[in-house]
N, C-alpha and C positions, 0 to 999 in steps of 0.2 A: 746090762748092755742095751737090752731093749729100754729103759730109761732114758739113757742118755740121748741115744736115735731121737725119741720123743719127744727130750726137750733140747735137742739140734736144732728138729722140725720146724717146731713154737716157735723160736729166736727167729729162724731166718722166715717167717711167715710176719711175726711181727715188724723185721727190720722192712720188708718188703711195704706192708700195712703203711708205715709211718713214712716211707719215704717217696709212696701216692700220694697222703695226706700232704706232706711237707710243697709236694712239686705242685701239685694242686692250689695249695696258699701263695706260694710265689706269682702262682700263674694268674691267680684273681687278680693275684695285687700289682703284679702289671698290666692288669686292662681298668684297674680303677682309673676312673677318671675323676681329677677334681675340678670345679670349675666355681667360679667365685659370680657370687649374685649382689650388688650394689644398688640400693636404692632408697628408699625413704623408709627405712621398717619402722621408726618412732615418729613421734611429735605431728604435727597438725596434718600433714599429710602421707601418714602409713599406711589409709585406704591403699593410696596406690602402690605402698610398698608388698601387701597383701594381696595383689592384683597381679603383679609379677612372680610373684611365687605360689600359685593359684595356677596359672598358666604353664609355668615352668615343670610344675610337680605334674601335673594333667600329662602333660607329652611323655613326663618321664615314667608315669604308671601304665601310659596306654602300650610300652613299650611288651614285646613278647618275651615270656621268661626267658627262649630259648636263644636269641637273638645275640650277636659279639658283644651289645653293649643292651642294661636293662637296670631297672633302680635296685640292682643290687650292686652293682659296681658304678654307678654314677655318684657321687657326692657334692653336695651344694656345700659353701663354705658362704653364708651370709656377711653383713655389712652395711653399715647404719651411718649411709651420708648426708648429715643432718643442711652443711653447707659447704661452701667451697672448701674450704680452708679441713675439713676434714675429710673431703673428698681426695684433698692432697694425700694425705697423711693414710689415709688406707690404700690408694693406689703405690703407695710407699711398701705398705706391708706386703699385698699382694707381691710387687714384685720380689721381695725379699723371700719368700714362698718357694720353694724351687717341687713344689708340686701341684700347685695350680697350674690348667691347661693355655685358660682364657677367661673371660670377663663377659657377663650380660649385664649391659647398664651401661654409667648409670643412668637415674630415671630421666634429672633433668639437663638442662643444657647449658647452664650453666658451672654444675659439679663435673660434666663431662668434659667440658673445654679446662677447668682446670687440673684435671686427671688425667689428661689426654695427653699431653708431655711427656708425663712417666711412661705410661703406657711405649709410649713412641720408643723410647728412648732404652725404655728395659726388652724389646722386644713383644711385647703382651698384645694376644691378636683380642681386639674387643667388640664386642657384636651391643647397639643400642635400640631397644624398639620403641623408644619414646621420647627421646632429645632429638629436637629436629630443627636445632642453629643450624644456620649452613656451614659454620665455624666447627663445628664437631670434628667433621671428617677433612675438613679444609687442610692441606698439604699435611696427611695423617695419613698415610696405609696401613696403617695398623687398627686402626678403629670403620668399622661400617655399620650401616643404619638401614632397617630395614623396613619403615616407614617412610612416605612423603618428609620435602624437609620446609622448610619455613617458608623459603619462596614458592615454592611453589604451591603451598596451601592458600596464599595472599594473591597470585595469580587464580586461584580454582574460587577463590571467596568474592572478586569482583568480578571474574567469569560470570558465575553466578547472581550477585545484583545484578549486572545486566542484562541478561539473561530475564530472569525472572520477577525481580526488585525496582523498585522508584530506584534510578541511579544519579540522584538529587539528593542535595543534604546529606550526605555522610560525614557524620564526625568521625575522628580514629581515637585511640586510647591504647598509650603503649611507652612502655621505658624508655630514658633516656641512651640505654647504649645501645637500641634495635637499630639495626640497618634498616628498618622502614624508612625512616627521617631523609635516608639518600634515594626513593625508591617513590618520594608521590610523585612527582612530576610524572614519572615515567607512568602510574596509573592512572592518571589523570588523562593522559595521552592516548593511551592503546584502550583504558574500555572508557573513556569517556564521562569517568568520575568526578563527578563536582564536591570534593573533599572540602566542607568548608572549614570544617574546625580539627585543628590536631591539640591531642590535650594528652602531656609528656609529663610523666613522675620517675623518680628514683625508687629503687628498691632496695634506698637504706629505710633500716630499723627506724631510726631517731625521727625520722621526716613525714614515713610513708602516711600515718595516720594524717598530719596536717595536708598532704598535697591531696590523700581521697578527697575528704570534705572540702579542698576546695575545687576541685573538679567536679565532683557532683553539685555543688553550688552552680555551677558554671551550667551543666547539661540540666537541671533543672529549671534555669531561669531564660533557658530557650522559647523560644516563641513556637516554633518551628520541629518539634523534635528530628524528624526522618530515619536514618538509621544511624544505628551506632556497633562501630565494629571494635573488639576487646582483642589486643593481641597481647593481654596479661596473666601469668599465672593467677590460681583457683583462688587462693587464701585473697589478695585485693581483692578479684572482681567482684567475688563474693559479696566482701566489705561494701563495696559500691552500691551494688542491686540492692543491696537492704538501705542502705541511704537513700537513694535514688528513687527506688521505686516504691517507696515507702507512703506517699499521699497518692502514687497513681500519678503515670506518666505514661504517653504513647510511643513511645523508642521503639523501636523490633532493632534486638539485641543480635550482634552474630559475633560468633569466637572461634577459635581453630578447636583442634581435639582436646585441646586443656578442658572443656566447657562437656566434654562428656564423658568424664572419669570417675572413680567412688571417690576420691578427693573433693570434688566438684560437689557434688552431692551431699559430702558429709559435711562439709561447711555450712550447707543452705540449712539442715537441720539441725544446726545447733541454734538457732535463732528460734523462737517460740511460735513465732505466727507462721513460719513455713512447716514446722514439726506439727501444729495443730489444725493445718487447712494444707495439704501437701498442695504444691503449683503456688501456693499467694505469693509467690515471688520468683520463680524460677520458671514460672507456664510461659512457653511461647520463644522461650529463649533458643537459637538458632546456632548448632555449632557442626563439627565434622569430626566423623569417625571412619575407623579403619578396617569398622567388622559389622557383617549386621547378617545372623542367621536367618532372619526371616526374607534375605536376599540371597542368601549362596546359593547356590546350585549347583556342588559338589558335594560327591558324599561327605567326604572326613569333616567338612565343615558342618554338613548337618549333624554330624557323628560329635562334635566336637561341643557344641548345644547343648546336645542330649547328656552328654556326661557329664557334661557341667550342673545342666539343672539336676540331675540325680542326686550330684553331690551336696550342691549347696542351697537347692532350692530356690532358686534365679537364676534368672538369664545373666552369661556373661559378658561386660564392655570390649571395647574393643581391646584393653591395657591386657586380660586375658591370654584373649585371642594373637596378638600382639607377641609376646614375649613367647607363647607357646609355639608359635613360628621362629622363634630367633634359638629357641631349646634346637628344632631340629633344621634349622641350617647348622647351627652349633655343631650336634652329632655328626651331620651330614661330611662337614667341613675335617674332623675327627676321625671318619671311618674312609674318606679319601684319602686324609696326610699320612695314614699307617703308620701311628703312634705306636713306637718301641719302648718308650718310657722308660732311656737308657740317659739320653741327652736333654732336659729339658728342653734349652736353648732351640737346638734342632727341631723338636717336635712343635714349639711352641711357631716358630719359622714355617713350617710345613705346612700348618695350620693355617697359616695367614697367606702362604699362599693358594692351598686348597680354594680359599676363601674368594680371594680375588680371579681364580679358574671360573666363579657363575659368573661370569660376565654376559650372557644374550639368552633370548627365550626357550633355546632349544636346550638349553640345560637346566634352567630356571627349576629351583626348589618349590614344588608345587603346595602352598602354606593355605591356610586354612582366611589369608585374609588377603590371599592372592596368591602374581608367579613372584620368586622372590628373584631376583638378578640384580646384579651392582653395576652401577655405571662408572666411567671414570675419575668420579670422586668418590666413590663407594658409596653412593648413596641408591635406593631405589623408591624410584618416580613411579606411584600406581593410582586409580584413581579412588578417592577418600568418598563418601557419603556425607549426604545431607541430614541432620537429622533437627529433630527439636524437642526440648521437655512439653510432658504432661502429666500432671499430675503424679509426679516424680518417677515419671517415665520417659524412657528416652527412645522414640520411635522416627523411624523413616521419613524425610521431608514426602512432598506432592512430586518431587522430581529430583533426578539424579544424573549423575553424569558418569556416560561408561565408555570405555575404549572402544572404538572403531576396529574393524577388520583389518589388519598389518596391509592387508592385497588395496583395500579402500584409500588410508594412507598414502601409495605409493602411486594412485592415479592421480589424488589432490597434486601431490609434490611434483608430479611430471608432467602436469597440465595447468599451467596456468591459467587457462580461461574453463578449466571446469569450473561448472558454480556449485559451491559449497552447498548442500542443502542446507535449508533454515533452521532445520534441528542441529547441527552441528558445532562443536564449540572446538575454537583452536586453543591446546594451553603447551604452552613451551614446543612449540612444534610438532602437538599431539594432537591427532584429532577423535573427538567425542562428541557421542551423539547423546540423544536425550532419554532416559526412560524413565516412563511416568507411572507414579504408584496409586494407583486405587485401592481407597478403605473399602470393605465392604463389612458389612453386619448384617445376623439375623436375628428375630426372635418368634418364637412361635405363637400362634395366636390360639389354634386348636391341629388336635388330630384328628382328623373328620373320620379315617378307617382306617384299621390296619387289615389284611388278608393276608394273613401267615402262608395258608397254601400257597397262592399264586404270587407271592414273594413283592409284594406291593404295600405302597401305604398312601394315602391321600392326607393332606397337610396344607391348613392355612397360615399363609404366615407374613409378618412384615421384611422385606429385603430395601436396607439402603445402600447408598455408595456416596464416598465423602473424598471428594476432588479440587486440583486448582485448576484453573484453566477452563479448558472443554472438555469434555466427555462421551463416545457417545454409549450410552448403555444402552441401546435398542438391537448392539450386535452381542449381548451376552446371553448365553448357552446355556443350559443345566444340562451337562450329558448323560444323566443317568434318569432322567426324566420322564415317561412313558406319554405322554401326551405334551402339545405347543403349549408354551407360555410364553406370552408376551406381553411388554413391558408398556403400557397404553399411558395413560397420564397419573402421574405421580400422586400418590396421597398426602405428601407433603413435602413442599420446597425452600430451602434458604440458602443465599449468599451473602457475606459475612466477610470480607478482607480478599475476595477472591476466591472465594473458599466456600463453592455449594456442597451443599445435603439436598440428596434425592432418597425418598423413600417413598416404596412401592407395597401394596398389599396384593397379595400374591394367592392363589390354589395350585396346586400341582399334584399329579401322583406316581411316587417315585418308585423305582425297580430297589430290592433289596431283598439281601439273600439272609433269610430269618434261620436262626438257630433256635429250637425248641425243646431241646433237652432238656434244662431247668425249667421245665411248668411244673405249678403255675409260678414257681419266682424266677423266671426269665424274665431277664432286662436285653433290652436290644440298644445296639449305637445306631441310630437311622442315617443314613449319610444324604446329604445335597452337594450335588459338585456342579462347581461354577466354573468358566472359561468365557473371554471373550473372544468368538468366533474368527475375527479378522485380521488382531494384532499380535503378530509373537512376543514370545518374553522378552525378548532383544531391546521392545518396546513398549513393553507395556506389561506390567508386574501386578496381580491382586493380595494384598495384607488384608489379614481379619483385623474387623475396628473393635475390641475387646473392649472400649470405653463405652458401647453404645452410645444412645441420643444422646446424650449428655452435653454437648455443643448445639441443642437444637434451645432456646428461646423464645418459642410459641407456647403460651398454656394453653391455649385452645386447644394447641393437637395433644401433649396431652392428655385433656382429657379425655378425651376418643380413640387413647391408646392403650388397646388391654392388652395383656401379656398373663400367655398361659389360662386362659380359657379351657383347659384340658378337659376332655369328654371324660363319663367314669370310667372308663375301662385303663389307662392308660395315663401316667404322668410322667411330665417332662421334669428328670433332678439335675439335669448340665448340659451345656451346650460348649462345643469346643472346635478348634479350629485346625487344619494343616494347610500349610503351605506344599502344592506340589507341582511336579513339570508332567507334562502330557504332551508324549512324542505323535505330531499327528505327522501321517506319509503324504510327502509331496512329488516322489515317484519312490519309482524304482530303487530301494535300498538307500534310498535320502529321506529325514525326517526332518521336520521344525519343531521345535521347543516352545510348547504355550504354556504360560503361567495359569497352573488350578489351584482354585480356592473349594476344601471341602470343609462343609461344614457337618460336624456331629452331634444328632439329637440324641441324646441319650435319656429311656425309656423305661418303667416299670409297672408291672400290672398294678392296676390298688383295686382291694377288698383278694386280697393273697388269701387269708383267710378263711373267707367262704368260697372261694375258690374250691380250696382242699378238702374243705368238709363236702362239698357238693360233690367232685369227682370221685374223691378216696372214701365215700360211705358205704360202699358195699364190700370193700376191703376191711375195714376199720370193725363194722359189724362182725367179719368172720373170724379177725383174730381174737379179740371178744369171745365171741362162742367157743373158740379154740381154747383157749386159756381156760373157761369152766369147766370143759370137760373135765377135770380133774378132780370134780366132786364126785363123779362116778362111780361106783365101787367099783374097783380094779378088777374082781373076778369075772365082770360081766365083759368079758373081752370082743365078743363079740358085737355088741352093743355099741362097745368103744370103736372097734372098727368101723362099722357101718358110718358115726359119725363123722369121726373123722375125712374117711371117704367122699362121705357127702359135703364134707365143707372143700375138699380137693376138687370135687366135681362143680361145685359150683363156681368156686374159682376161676376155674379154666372156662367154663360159660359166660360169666363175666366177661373176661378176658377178649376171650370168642367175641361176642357180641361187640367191644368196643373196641377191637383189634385193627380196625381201619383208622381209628380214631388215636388211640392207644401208640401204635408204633412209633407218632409223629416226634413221642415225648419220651424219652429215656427214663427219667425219674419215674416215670406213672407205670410202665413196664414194671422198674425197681419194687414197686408193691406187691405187684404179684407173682414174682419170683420170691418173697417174701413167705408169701403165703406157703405157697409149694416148697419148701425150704421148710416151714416148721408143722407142714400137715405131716411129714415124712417123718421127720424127729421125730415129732409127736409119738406116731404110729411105731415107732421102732421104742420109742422109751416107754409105752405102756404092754407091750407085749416083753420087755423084758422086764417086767414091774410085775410081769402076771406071772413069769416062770423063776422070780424068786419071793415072791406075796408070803410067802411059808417062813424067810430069813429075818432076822432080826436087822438087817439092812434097810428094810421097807418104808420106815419115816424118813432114812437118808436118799432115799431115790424121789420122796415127796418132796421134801427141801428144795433137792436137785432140778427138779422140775419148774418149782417157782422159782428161784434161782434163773435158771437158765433162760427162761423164756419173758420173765420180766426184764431182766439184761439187752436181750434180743430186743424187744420192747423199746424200751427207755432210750436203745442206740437207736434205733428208728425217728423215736420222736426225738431226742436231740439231737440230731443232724437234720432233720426239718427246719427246727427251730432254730438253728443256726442259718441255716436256710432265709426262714424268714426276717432273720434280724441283720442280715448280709446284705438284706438289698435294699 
């Protein structure tokens, strides 16, 4: 009887077991979400297909396990649309899919307009962060973009020549089926652009080759170069610039965000003399991005940086940043439409309407490369960066263009006789103002002193600043500075396209709070933080110039330029930079935002070695003495005692004596609690060695002794030596 009870029990505990498990599975597997990712994964340009799913997987790892949705129930379903024609043919499949949600992609804008139909037509809501036809989303609800789109990067690109730019001489360069072709007159008119030459190719296979070469023919045998604007995908322009700029030509190149993607890039090195001189063909080139860490001033964007470089050990493009905002409107759009995952059709509906709900700022998906909101083509209009290569680096123009205050806005539009300030640029009925980036660089010349106690250091060193325009550096600050520095006349100056270098040789002695626990192998980060006193960040932005002088063309100076002169005490092994904001009060529970640049010296003692032996000699000595005693004959316990003792007491007189000195340093304490630690042993394993001397134990307790205290030993000094081979 009792049997059977017991296996009733089991049964209905197991049936109970299996039918959590079962309701459990079900329940995942309707919060799975599939979503389908389209874009270049093979052939000439997978960089950027790799760039999209770099982005996409980022958002979807930073997700919290606990969270409705997380990369355990999210699913990518990849897609390799090499060209139109199979861009069809998979937007075919997807919709034939009745468990894909929605669509990221595709990359370009071409494959999306002709994908975009199906889309349409099967219901499929589809999100793109990098095709920016205005044709995409052109009478298409179903498809939104959450990048600038075409026109308006072409409006923000002769903003900016004239703005900033000779707006003389511009040639164009651009397919035969762009809406440019209906679109010069009209830039000729509003910025004043003397477009002299438009040079139009096809982007068939069979032609392309013969129409570069003879375009670049054409821009080579210019008298006159000026500037030249590319509104052509990677793989041409590419083609061109190595034609082109092959015997050296003065063009200043500009292109929309095609010109700074890993596509972009991976092209220029496959050619031999860019891969062997990084820049001999790509330095100076002028394009627009959609993301730039070294400008955000938001956490998750800084946050967004930092994960990336963990991961992959570089900074991410904007194609990253990009897609990784398009993952979480994705979600966003998902976790409003309260996907039941009963009715495809329905949810995929819901979805697209969720979508088209961000329509204005107050609801705007706050993305790591802006606010995200659609306008009534679903497009969203924000403003793009300037940047340029160097040396196969793609860093920040001299200036940039950023949105004005909504309240600023609304006086311009309701005041016609306000007058626009000079800094202000109008684009599509938006107005922006201007903010200017300052390089800044340090290098250290010497460390004149540090003063660990009083938490100071004194430091000579060269400081430049590398600018367009004007400048003025005489209002820049070091806020952690203990004494005035000021900025008198510059130790070396050049201007070069617009484009000065000021560099200053510099004394100062800065506040800094020392950590001295690891002596003597403490390394210290010395920090200098910079601001300029006058200008918020609204206007005015400091980047570290990581290239150093290297743009400077004086050998004279040169030679008159030492670096690291380090005193013996003290060497400089890195120098490194943050970007930060520094809230200063301008009343009462109102702050301004100024742009800090800190720079970190990072420090370490040299001659570590005689360091140690100089301090730790009179420890070093007693465990020494310690250890011998064990040649003692063990009956003379008393003997043993006394010595022992006496190396305890000296110890602690040690100690005593450098205990002012001693406290400041963790480690050096660590010695002589050392000590104290095996005078005690000591003393306890020879008096029990005395009251069994008579056992035949007696060479096992001698063993034990060398044993034990060379061990003791040995982990001392290899964790030193670790120590010193650390730093």
């Amino acid at each position: 009887m009792k049997t059977k009870i017991l296996i009733t029990i089991i049964t209905i505990f197991v049936l109970i077991i299996s039918y959590l498990i079962f309701k459990t599975k079900i329940k995942s597997q309707n919060k799975l979400i599939n979503l389908a990712v389209v874009g270049p994964m093979m052939g000439e340009c997978h960089k950027n297909g790799e760039a999209m799913l770099k982005g996409i997987n980022l958002f979807i790892e930073s997700l919290n396990s606990n969270a409705m949705y997380n990369s355990k129930n999210i699913k990518l379903h990849t897609y390799d649309d090499i060209d139109k024609r199979t861009a069809v043919r998979i937007a075919s499949q997807i919709s034939d899919n009745n468990k894909i949600l929605m669509v990221l992609g595709h990359y370009y804008s071409d494959n999306s307009i002709a994908a975009g139909g199906i889309y349409k037509k099967s219901g499929i809501p589809v999100i793109t962060a990098s095709a920016t036809s205005n044709m995409v989303t052109f009478e298409n609800n179903w498809y939104f973009r959450i990048v600038p789109d075409d026109q308006f990067m072409r409006n923000l690109l002769f903003s900016y020549i004239k703005k900033f730019k000779s707006n003389d001489k511009i040639k164009i360069v651009y397919y035969a089926h762009s809406s440019i072709s209906n679109e010069i007159e009209f830039y000729k008119k509003k910025y004043g652009a003397s477009i002299t030459k438009q040079l139009i190719f096809s982007d068939s296979e069979s032609s392309i080759e013969h129409e570069l070469k003879n375009i670049a023919g054409i821009l080579r045998s210019a008298k006159e170069p000026g500037i030249l604007i590319f509104l052509t995908k990677e793989l041409e322009s590419v083609k061109m610039f190595t034609t082109l700029r092959y015997p050296g030509t003065n063009y200043e190149v500009i292109g929309t965000d095609t010109f700074s993607t890993p596509a972009f890039l991976y092209q220029f090195n496959k050619n031999k003399l860019e891969k062997k001189n990084p820049g001999y063909f790509s330095n100076g080139i002028v394009a627009l991005s959609a993301y730039w860490g070294e400008i955000a001033d938001y956490d998750e964007a800084i946050k967004f940086q930092s994960l990336y470089f963990q991961k992959y050990n570089k900074r991410p493009c904007w194609v990253e940043a990009a897609y990784y905002d398009a993952m979480k409107v994705a979600l966003k759009a998902i976790i409003s439409a309260e996907v039941k995952g009963n009715d495809i059709r329905e949810d995929r509906k819901n979805i697209r309407n969720a979508l088209s709900r961000i329509n204005n700022k107050e609801i705007a998906v706050r993305g790591i490369t802006g606010d995200i909101y659609f306008d009534k083509n679903n497009g969203s209009n924000r403003p793009l960066l300037v940047g340029y290569w160097q040396n196969q680096k793609f860093i920040p123009y001299f200036n940039q263009f950023v949105k004005k205050n909504e309240n600023i806005e609304k006086i311009y539009n309701n005041n016609t006789n306000k007058k626009i300030d000079e800094c202000d640029v109008k684009i599509e009925d938006v107005y922006y103002s201007v903010l200017k980036v300052i390089y800044i660089g340090l290098d250290v010349i010497d460390i004149i002193d540090i003063d660990t106690d009083n938490g100071i250091f004194n430091v000579e060193f060269y400081l430049w600043f590398r600018y367009e325009g004007d400048f003025d550096e005489n209002n820049i600050s070091f806020i952690n500075s203990k004494n005035t520095i000021t900025l008198d006349k510059p130790f070396y100056t050049e201007t070069k396209n617009n484009i000065t270098t000021k560099t200053y040789k510099l004394k100062g002695i800065f506040k800094y709070n020392f950590n001295k626990n690891n002596f003597p192998y403490d390394k210290h980060k010395l920090s200098i933080n910079i601001r300029h006193s006058k200008t918020p960040r609204s206007k005015l932005i400091l980047i570290p110039d990581k290239n150093g002088l290297q743009y400077c063309d004086d050998e004279i100076f040169f030679e008159n330029y030492n670096i690291f002169s380090i005193n013996k005490k003290w060497d400089v092994f890195d120098i490194s930079y943050l970007n930060d904001i520094l809230k200063v009060p301008v009343s009462i529970n109102e702050y301004e935002d100024y742009s800090q640049l800190k720079v970190f010296i990072q420090i370490k003692r040299n001659n570590r070695l005689s360091i140690l032996l100089k301090h730790y000699f009179p420890q070093i000595f007693l465990l020494i003495f310690l250890y011998f005693i064990k040649f003692i004959p063990f009956h003379r316990i008393k003997f043993n005692f006394i010595i022992i003792l006496t190396i305890f007491l000296l110890a602690f007189k040690f100690h005593w004596l450098q205990y002012n000195y001693v406290k400041q340093y963790e480690y050096f304490q660590y010695s002589f609690y050392l000590i104290y630690f095996l005078t005690i042993t000591s003393l306890l394993y020879f008096i029990t060695v005395f009251f069994i001397s008579s056992n035949s134990n007696f060479n096992k307790c001698i063993k034990f002794y060398n044993i034990y205290y060379i061990s003791v030993i040995l982990s001392g000094a290899g964790y030193i030596t670790n120590l010193y081979f650390s730093f």
